[in-house]
DOSEGU-740656 format. One record per residue (C-alpha): chain; x negated, y negated, z. Coordinates in Angstrom, 3 decimals. Each point is the difference from the previous one (the first is absolute). Layout:
# DOSEGU-740656
<node A; <X; Y; Z>> ...
# end
This chain:
# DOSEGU-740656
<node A; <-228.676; -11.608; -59.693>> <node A; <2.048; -1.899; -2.617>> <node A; <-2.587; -2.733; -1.700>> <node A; <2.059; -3.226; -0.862>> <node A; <-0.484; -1.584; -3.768>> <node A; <-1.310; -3.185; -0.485>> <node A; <2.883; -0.760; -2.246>> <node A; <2.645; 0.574; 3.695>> <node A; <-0.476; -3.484; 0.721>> <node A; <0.789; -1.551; -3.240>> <node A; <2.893; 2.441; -0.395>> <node A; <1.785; -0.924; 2.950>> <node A; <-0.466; -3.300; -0.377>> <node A; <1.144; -0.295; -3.384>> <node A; <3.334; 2.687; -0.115>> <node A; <0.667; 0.322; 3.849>> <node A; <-0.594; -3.396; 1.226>> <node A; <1.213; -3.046; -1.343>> <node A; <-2.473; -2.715; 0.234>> <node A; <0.413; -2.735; 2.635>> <node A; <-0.005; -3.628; -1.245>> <node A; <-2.879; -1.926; 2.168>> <node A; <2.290; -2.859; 0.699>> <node A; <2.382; 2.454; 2.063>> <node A; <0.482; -1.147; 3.704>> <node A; <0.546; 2.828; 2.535>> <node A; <1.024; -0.483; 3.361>> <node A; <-2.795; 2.219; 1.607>> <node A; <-3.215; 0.794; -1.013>> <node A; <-0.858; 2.897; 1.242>> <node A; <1.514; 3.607; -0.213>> <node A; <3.682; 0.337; 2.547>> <node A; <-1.056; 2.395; 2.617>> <node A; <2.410; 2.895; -0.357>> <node A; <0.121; 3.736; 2.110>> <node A; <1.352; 2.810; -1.446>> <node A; <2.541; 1.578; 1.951>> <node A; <1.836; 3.658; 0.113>> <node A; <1.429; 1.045; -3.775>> <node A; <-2.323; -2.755; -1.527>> <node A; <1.559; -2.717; 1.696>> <node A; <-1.626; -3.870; -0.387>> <node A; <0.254; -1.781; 3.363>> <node A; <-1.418; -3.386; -0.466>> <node A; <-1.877; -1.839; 2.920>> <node A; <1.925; -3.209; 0.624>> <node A; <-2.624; -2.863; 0.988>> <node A; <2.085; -3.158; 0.281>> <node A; <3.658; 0.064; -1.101>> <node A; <2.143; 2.516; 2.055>> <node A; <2.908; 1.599; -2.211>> <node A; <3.354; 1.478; 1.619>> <node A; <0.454; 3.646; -0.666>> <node A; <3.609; 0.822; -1.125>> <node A; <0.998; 1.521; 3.531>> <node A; <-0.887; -3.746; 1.408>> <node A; <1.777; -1.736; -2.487>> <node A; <3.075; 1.889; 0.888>> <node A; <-0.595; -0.183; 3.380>> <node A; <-0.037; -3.530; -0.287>> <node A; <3.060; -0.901; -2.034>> <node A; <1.640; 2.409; 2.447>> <node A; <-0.971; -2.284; 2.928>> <node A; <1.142; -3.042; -2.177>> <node A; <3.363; 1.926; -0.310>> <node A; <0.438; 0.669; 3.590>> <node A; <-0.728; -3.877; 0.996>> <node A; <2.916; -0.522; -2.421>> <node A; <2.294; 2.210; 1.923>> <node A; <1.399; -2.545; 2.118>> <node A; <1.456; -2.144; -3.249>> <node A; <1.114; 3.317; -1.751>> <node A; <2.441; 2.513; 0.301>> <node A; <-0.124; 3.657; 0.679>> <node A; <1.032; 1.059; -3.410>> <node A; <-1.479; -3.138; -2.012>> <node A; <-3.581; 0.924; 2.266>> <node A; <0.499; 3.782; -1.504>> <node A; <0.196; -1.175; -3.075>> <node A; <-2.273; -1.985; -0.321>> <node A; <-2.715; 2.433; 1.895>> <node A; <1.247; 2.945; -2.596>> <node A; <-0.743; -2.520; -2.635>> <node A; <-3.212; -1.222; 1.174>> <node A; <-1.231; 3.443; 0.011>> <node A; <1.206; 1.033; -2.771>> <node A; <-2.039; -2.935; -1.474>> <node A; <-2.967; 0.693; 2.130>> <node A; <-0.349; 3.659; -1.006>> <node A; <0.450; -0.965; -4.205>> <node A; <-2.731; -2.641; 0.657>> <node A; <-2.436; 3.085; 1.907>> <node A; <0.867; 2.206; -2.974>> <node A; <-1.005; -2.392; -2.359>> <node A; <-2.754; -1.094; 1.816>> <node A; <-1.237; 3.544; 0.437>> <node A; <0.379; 0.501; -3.881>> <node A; <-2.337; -2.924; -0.875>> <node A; <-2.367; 0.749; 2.424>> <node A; <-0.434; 3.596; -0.417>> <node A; <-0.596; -1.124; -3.812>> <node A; <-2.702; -3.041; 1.418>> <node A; <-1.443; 2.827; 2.376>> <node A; <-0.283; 2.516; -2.971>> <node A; <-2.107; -2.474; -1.971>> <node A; <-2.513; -0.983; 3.513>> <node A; <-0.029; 3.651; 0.632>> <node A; <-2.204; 0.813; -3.639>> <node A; <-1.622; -3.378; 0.498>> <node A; <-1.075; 1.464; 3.350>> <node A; <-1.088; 3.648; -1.146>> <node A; <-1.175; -1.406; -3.319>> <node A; <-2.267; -1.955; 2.384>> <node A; <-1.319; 2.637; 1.951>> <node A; <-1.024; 1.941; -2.672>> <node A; <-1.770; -2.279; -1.665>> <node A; <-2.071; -0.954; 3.857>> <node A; <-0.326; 3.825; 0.467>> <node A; <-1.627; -0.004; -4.044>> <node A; <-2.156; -3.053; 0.608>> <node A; <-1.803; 1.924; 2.826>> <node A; <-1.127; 2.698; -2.533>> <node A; <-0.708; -2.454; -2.968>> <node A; <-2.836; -2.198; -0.561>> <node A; <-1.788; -2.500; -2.625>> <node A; <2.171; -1.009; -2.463>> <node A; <3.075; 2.610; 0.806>> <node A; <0.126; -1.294; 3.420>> <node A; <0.091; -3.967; -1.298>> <node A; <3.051; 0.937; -2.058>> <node A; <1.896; 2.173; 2.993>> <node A; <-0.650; -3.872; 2.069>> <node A; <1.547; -1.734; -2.835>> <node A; <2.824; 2.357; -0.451>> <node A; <0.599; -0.525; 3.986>> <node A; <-0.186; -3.571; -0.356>> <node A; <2.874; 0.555; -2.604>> <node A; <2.016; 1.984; 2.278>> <node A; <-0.440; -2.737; 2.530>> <node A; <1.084; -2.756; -2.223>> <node A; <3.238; 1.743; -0.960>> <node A; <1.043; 0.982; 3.481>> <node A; <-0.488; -3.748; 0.937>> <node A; <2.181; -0.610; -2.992>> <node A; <2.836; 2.595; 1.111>> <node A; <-0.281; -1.445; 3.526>> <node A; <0.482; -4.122; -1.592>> <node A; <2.636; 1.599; -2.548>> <node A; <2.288; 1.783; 2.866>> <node A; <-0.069; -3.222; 2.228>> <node A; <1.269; -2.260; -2.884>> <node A; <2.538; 2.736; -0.681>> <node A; <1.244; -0.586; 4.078>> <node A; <-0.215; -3.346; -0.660>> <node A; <2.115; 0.689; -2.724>> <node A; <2.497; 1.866; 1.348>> <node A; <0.155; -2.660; 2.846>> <node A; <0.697; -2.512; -2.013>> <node A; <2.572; 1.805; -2.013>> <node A; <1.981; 0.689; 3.333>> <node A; <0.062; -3.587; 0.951>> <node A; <0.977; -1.317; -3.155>> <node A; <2.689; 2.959; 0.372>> <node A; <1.126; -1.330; 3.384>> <node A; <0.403; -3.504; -1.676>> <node A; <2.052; 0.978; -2.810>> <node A; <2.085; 1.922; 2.459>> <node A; <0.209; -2.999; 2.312>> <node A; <0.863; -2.129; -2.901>> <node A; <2.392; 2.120; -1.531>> <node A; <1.809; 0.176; 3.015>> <node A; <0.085; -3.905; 1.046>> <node A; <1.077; -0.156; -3.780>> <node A; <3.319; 2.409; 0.332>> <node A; <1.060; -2.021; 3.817>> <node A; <-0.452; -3.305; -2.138>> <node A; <2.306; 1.301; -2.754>> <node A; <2.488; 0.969; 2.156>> <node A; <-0.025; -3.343; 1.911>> <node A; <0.793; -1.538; -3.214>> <node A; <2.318; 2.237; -0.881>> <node A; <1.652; -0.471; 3.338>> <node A; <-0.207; -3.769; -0.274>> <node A; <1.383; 0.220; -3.708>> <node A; <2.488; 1.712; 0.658>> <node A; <1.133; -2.273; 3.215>> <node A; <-0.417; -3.188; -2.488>> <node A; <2.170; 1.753; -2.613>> <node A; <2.405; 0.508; 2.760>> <node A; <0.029; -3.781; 1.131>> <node A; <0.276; -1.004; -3.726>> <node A; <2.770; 2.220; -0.504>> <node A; <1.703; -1.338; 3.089>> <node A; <-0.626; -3.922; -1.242>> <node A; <1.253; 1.314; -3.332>> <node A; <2.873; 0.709; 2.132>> <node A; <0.631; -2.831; 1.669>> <node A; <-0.411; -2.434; -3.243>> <node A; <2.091; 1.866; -2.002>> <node A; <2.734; -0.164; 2.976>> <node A; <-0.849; -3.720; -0.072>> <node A; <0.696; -0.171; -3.469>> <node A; <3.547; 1.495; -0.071>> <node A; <0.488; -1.998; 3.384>> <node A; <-0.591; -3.368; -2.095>> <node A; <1.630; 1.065; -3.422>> <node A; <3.310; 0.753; 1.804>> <node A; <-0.248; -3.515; 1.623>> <node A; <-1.248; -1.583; -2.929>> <node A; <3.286; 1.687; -1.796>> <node A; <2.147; -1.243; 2.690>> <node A; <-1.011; -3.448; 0.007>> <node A; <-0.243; -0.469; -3.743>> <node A; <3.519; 1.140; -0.646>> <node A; <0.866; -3.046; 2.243>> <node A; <-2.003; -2.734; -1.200>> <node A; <0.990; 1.240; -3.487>> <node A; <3.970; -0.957; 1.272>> <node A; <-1.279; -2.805; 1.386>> <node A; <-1.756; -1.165; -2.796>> <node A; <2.797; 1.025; -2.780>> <node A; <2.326; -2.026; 2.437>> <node A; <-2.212; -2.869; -0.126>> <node A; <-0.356; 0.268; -3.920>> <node A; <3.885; 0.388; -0.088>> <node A; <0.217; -3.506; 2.081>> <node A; <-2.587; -2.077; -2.313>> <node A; <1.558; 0.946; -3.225>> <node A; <3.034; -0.881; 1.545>> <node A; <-1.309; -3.328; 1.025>> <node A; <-1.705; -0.521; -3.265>> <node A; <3.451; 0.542; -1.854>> <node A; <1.562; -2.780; 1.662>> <node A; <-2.981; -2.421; -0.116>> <node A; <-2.341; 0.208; -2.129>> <node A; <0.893; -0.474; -3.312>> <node A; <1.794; -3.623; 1.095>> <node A; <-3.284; -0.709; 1.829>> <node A; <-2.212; 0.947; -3.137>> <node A; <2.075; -2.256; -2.775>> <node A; <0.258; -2.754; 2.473>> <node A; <-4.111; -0.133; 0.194>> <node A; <-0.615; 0.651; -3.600>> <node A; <2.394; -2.971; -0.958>> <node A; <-1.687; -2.141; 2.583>> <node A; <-3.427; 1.227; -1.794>> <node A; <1.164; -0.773; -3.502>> <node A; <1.189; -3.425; 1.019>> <node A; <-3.468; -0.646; 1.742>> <node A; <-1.585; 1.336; -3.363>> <node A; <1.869; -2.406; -2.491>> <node A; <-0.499; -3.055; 2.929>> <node A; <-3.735; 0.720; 0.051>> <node A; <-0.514; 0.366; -3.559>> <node A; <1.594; -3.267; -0.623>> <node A; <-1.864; -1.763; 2.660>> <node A; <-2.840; 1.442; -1.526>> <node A; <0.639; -1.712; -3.116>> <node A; <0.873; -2.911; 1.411>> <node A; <-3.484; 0.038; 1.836>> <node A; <-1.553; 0.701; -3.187>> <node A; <1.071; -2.709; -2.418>> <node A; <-1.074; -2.275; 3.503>> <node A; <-3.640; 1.298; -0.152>> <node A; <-0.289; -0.382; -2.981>> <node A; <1.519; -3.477; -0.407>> <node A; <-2.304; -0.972; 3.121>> <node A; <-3.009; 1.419; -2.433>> <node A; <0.681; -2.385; -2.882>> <node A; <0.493; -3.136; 2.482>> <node A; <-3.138; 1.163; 1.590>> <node A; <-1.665; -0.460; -3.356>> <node A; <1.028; -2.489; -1.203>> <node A; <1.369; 1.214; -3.210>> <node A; <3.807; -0.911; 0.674>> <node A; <0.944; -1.736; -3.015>> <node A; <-2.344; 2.742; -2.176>> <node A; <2.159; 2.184; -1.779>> <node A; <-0.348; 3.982; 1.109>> <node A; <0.806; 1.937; -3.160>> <node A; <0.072; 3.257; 1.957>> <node A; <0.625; 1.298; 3.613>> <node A; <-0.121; 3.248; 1.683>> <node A; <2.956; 1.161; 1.566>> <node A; <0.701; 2.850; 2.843>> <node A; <-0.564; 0.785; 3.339>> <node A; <-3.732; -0.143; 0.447>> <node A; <-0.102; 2.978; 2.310>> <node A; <-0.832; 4.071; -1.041>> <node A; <3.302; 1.338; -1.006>> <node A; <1.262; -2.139; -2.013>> <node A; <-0.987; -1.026; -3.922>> <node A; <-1.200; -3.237; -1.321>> <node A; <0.969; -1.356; -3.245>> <node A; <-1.017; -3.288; -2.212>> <node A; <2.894; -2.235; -0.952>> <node A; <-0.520; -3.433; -2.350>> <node A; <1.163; -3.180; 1.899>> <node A; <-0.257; -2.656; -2.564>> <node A; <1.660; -0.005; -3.578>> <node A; <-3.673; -0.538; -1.139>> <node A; <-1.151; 3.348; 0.977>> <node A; <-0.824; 2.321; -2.644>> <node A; <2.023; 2.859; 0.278>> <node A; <-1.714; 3.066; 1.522>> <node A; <0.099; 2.579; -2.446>> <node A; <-2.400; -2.279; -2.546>> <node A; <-2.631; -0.653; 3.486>> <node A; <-2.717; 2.974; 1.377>> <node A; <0.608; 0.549; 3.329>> <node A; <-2.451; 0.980; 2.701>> <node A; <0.174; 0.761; 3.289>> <node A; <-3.027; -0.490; 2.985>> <node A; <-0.283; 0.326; 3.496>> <node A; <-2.218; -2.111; 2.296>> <node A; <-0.955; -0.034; 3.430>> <node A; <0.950; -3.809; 0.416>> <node A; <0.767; -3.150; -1.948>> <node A; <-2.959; -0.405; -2.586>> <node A; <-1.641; 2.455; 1.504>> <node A; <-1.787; 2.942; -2.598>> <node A; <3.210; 1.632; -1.716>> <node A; <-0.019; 4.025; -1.065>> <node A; <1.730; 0.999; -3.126>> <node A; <3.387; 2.375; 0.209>> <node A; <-0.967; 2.331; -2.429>> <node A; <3.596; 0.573; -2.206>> <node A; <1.782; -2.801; 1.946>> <node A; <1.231; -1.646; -3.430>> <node A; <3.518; -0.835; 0.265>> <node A; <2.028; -2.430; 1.475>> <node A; <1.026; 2.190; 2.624>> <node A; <-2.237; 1.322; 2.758>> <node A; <0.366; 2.485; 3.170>> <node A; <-2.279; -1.222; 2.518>> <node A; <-1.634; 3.796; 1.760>> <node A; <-2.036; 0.178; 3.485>> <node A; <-2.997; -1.350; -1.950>> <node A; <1.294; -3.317; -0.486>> <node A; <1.273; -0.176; 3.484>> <node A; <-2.058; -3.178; 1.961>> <node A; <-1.080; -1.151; -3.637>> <node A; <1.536; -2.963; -2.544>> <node A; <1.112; 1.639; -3.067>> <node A; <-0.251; -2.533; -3.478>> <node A; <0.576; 0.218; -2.986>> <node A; <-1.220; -1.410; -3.255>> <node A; <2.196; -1.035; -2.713>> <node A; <-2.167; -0.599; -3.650>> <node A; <1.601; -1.594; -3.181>> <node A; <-2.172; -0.442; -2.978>> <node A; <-1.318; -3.548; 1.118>> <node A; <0.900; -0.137; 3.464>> <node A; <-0.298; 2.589; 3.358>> <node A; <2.139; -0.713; 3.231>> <node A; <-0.588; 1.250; 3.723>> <node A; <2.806; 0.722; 2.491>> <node A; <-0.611; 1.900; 3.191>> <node A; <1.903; 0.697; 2.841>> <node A; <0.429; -2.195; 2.627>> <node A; <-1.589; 1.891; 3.103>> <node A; <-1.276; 3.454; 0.183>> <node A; <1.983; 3.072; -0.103>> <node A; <1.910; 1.139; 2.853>> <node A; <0.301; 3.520; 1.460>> <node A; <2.755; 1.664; 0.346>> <node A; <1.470; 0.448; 3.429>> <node A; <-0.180; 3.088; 1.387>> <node A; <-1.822; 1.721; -2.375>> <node A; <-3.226; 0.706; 1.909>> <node A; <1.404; 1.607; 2.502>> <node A; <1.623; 2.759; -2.454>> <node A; <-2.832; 0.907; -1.540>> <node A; <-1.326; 0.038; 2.763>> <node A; <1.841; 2.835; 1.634>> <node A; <0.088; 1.712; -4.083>> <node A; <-3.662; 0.445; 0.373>> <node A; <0.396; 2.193; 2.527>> <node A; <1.257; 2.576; -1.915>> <node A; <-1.759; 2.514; -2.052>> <node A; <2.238; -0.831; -3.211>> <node A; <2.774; -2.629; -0.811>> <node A; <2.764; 0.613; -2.741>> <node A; <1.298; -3.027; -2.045>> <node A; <2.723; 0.480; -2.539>> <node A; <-0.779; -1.303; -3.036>> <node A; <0.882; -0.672; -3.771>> <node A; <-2.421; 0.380; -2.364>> <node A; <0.610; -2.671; -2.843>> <node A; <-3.209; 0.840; -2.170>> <node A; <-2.657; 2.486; -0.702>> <node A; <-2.973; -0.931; -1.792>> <node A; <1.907; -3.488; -1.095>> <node A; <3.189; 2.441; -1.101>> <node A; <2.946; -0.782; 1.637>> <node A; <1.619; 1.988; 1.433>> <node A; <3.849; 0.958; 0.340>> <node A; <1.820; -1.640; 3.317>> <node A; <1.106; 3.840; 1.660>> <node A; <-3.436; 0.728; 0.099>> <node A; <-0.373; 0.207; 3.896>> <node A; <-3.030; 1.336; 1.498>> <node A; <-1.378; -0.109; 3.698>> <node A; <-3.669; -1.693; 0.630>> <node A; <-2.225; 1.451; 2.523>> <node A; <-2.552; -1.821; 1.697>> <node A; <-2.091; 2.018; 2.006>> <node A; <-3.606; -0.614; 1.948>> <node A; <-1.885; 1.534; -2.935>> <node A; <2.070; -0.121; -2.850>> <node A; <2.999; -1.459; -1.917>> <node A; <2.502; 2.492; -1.646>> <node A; <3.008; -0.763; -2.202>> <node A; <2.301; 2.590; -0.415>> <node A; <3.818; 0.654; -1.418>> <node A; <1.831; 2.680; 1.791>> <node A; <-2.632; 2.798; 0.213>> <node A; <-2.163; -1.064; -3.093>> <node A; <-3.081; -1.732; 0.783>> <node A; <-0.712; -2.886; -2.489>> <node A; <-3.093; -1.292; 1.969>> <node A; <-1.949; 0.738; 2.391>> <node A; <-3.142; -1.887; 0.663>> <node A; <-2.514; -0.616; 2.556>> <node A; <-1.108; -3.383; 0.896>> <node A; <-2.937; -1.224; -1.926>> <node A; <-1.665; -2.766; -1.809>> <node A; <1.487; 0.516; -3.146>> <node A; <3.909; -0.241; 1.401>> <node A; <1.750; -3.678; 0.271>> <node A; <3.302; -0.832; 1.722>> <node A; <1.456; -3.462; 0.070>> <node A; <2.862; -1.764; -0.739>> <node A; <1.658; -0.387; -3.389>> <node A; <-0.769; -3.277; -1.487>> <node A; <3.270; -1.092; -1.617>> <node A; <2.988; 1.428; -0.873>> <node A; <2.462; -2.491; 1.298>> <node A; <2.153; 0.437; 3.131>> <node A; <-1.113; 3.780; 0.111>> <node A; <-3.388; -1.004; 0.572>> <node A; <0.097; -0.037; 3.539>> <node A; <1.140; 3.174; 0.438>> <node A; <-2.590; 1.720; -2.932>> <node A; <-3.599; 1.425; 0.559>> <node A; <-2.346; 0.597; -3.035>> <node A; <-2.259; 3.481; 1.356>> <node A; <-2.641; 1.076; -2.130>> <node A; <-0.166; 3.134; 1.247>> <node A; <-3.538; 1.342; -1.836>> <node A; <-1.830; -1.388; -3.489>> <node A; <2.854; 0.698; -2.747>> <node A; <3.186; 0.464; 2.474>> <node A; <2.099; -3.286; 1.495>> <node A; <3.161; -0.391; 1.127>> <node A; <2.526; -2.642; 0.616>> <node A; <1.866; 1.106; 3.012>> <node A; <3.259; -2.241; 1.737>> <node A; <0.935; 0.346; 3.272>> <node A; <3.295; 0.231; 2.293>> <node A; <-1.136; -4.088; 1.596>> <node A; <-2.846; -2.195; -0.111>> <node A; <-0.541; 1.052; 3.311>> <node A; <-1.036; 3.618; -1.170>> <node A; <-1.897; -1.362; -2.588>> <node A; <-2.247; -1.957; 2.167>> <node A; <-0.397; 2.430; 2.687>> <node A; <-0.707; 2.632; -2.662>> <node A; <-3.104; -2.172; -1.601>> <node A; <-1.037; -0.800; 4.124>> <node A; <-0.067; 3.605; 0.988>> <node A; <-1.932; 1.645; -3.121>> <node A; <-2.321; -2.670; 0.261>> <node A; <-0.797; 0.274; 3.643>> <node A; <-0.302; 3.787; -0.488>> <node A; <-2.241; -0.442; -3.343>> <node A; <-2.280; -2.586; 2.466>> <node A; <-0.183; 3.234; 2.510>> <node A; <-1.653; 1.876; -2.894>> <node A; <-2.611; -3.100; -0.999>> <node A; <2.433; -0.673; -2.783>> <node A; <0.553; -3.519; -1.053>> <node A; <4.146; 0.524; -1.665>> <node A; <1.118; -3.470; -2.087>> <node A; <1.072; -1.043; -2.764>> <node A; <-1.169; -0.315; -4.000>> <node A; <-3.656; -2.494; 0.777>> <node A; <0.952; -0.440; 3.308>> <node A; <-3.429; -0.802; 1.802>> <node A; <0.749; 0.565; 4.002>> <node A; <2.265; 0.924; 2.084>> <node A; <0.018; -3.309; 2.206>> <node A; <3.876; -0.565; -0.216>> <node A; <1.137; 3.600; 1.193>> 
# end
């Protein structure tokens, strides 16, 4: 009789057997029940769940197959038989592999069992504690086998289903790419065919666009033909008729004017009651913006002018607080949009004696000129030809012809394509007009176009004098810019 060490427990336990954790959860716990069949076969002794033997499962999907019959045809129903056998009998091979290999492993389990019953009959004391243990072991790892080849069906099951998905999906993936391609390609087709149809349209409406243009061009040169035609026969007796008529109307009005003026300002002096006083000096001029005002002597008393110092104001009424014309020291005086809706005076001094004129109601606008700046501001920039007469206080020679810009932002003077100045509107610029200078005056603007550079500019009228100071004023306000003259305080007269 072979005696078993005391050291065959710890043996197997420690190089045969790996140990089993305590927290391990098996799903029976007890020993399967197994038989032994012919050429050491394991049958195991099903308790609960009943499992289909390969012949069934065949057998089934053949019945399956059959109910399908009616839907199929004879040749798709062969096929698909041939195939599902063909499928069945890789799955039994397989199957047969693994278990063979599962029932190789129960199979020593099993006789390893048995032997160690049939030794634990012989043994006793301490041997036959160890041969219990060592059956215990045996025990737990064919519970363990058992757990570990249900998870591994599990497994498998869910590896098929997931399979069927990703089969199912693949294929619901492929028909929806081909329904878009289809419907692609039948948009591409409608695009194509309104690509068609515009392009049709196109030519259709070029051709008739062609056709009708060439004839309202005839008409049109025939109706151009007509109005020069016309204009050659009437308008150039029409035009000197109404510019005579104008010039008369200018030379009536201005003498009215005059007329009206020495009235007002004989009404003033009866008014005052200084009749028989003697006036030494009187302003004389159209009081209205435009024109120029100069002082003349009226009395043989009157010291002569170049021996007095002149000085020019303007007030907002009679006595009312007066604002000194910075530069306004000659005889002669321009009146600009400042002084328009103001009286303009003037002071002549001697050594011992200082005389006041002023004019004998405010200054007039001049007509129409609102409304043309008006529509200049609506431009981006407005070009004014003008002659530059000094520089710095240089004068200047009389050719020298150079176009003023006066823009939204900035003013720029310029003389064929050099620039001479180009500033933006700011505090330090002043533009007003030129106080003195005789008959020219009304015409002249004195610019100072930055700290060390002024200009005396003269324009084509007094007309595009004024409206020049009006427009880069009302473009300097837009900026926050206050734009006057030399001391001038506000811009209440603009």
């Amino acid at each position: 009789m072979t005696r078993l060490g005391r050291g065959f427990s710890y043996t197997m336990q420690n190089d045969a057997v790996s140990p089993v954790s305590a927290d391990v959860v098996f799903a029976s716990t007890r020993f399967p029940k197994y038989k032994i069949g012919a050429n050491n076969q394991i049958v195991e002794v099903k308790e609960d769940q009943k499992m289909l033997s390969h012949k069934e499962m065949v057998a089934r999907e053949t019945a399956l197959l059959l109910e399908q019959q009616q839907r199929l045809s004879v040749r798709d129903l062969a096929s698909k038989f041939e195939k599902g056998s063909a499928a069945a009998a890789k799955l039994s091979d397989e199957a047969r592999l693994k278990e063979a290999a599962s029932l190789e492993k129960h199979v020593l389990l099993k006789k390893l069992r048995d032997a160690l019953e049939a030794l634990r009959g012989r043994v006793g004391g301490k041997n036959k504690d160890d041969v219990e243990e060592a059956i215990a072991m045996i025990e737990a790892l064919a519970v363990q086998l058992t757990q570990r080849e249900g998870e591994l069906i599990q497994e498998k099951a869910e590896v098929k289903k997931l399979a069927t998905f990703l089969k199912q999906a693949s294929e619901d993936a492929k028909k929806l790419v081909d329904e878009e391609r289809a419907f692609a390609r039948a948009e591409i087709e409608n695009a194509r065919a309104a690509v068609q149809r515009v392009e049709e349209a196109l030519q259709e409406h070029e051709r008739i666009s062609r056709a009708s243009g060439k004839q309202d061009l005839d008409e049109l040169m025939k109706e151009v033909q007509e109005a020069r035609r016309i204009k050659m026969l009437h308008q150039p007796s029409r035009v000197m008729d109404m510019e005579n008529e104008l010039q008369a109307l200018r030379i009536q009005l201005a003498e009215k004017s005059k007329c009206s003026l020495q009235l007002q300002k004989e009404l003033e002096m009866s008014k005052k009651g200084d009749k028989n006083k003697p006036h030494l000096y009187e302003i004389d001029g159209m009081e209205a913006l435009g024109s120029y005002l100069r002082i003349y002597p009226c009395s043989d008393s009157a010291p002569d002018l170049s021996e007095c110092t002149i000085q020019w104001y303007r007030s907002t009424a009679e006595g009312g607080k007066r604002e000194l014309i910075s530069g306004a020291t000659k005889s002669e005086y321009a009146p600009e949009p400042f002084d328009v809706g103001r009286i303009l005076q003037a002071d002549i001094s001697t050594s011992d004696h200082t005389t006041t004129i002023m004019t004998s109601a405010p200054i007039d606008p001049a007509a129409g000129l609102g409304n043309y700046v008006e529509a200049l501001v609506r431009r981006h920039d407005t070009e004014f030809t003008v002659v530059v007469i000094q520089m710095n206080g240089v004068d200047q020679p009389s050719q020298s012809i150079h176009v003023l810009h006066i823009g939204k932002m900035r003013i720029k003077l310029r003389k064929g394509q050099t620039t001479m100045a180009k500033e933006y509107y700011s505090n330090s610029m002043q533009l007003c007009g030129i106080r003195g200078g005789g008959n020219a005056a009304a015409q002249s603007v004195y610019w100072q176009a930055k700290m060390g550079l002024s200009f005396i500019l003269a324009f084509e009228s007094e007309r595009e004098r004024n409206a020049a100071i009006m427009l880069a004023r009302r473009f300097a306000f837009d900026c926050n810019i206050m734009l006057a003259g030399p001391d001038d305080r506000s811009a209440a007269g603009t």
